[in-house]
Residue, then its C-alpha position, 0 to 999 in steps of 0.5 A: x127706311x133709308x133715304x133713296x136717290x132718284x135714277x138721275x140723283x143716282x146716275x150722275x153720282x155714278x158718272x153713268x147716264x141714266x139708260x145705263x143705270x136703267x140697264x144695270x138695274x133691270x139686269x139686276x146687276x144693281x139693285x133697285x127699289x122699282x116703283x110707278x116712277x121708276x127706280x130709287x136706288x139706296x146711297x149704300x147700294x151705290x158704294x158697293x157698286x162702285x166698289x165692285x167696279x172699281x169706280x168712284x161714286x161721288x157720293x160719301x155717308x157715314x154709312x157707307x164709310x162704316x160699311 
């Protein structure tokens, strides 16, 4: 399974706060991995957001890049 970031890991590679991604992703306009903790989000899922919205995601794996 690939690695998952944390909603504030997440959050802040996003420049968001971490009520926003909360948001984002309870509205599923960003997909989630939901636990008892809260929400994990994978680094490729981040990219494709950012992608999507036209922003920067801090983050960069090779994955991504292949992607």
């Amino acid at each position: 399974m690939a690695d998952l970031l944390s909603l504030s890991e997440a959050a802040k590679l996003l420049n968001i706060t971490e009520d926003e991604l909360r948001t984002l992703a309870q509205e599923s306009k960003i997909n989630g991995v939901r636990s008892d903790d809260g929400f994990s989000f994978k680094a490729a899922e981040l990219h494709r957001y950012a992608a999507e919205q036209a922003i920067t995601c801090l983050l960069y794996t090779s994955d991504a890049a292949d992607e």
